[in-house]
C-alpha positions in Angstrom: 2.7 6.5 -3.4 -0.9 6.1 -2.9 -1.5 9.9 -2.2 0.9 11.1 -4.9 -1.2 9.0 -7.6 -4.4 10.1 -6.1 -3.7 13.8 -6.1 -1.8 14.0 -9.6 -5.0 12.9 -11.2 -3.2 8.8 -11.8 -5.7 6.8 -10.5 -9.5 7.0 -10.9 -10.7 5.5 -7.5 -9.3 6.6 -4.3 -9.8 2.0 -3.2 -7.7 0.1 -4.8 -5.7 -3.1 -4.0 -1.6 -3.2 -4.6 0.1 -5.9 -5.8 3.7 -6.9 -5.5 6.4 -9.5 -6.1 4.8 -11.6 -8.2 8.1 -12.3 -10.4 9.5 -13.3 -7.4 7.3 -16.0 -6.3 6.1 -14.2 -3.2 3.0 -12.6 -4.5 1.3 -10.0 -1.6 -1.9 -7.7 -1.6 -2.8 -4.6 0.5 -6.0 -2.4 0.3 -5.4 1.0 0.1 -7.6 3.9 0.5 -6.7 7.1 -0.1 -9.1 9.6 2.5 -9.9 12.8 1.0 -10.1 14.4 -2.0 -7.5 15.1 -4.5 -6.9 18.7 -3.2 -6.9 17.9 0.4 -5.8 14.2 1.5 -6.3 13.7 5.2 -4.2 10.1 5.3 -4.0 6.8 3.9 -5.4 3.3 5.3 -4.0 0.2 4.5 -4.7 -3.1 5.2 -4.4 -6.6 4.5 -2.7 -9.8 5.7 0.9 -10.9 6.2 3.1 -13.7 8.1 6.4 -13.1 9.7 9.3 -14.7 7.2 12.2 -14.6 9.4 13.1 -13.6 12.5 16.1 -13.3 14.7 18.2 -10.9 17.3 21.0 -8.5 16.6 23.8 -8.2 19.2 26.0 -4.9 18.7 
């Protein structure tokens, strides 16, 4: 999503932090940076901080 906004001309800055869930009580950031310009993006990098939630096996 990052990419597409960056190379449609959406976004101004290429750095930006996302935001999400908020309405559901589980607020999270990431920091995005789009690398390259708008004509010729090499990648994405993201970062930030999590926690695992749940976790749990699956027997088929």
């Amino acid at each position: 999503m990052a990419a597409y906004l960056w190379a449609e001309g959406l976004i101004d800055n290429p750095v930006f932090v996302a935001e999400q869930a908020y309405g559901m009580n589980r607020p999270g950031q990431a920091d995005v940076q789009v690398v390259g310009p708008q004509d010729a993006i090499e990648g994405v990098n993201l970062g930030g901080s999590g926690y695992v939630l749940m976790s749990g096996k699956l027997k088929i």
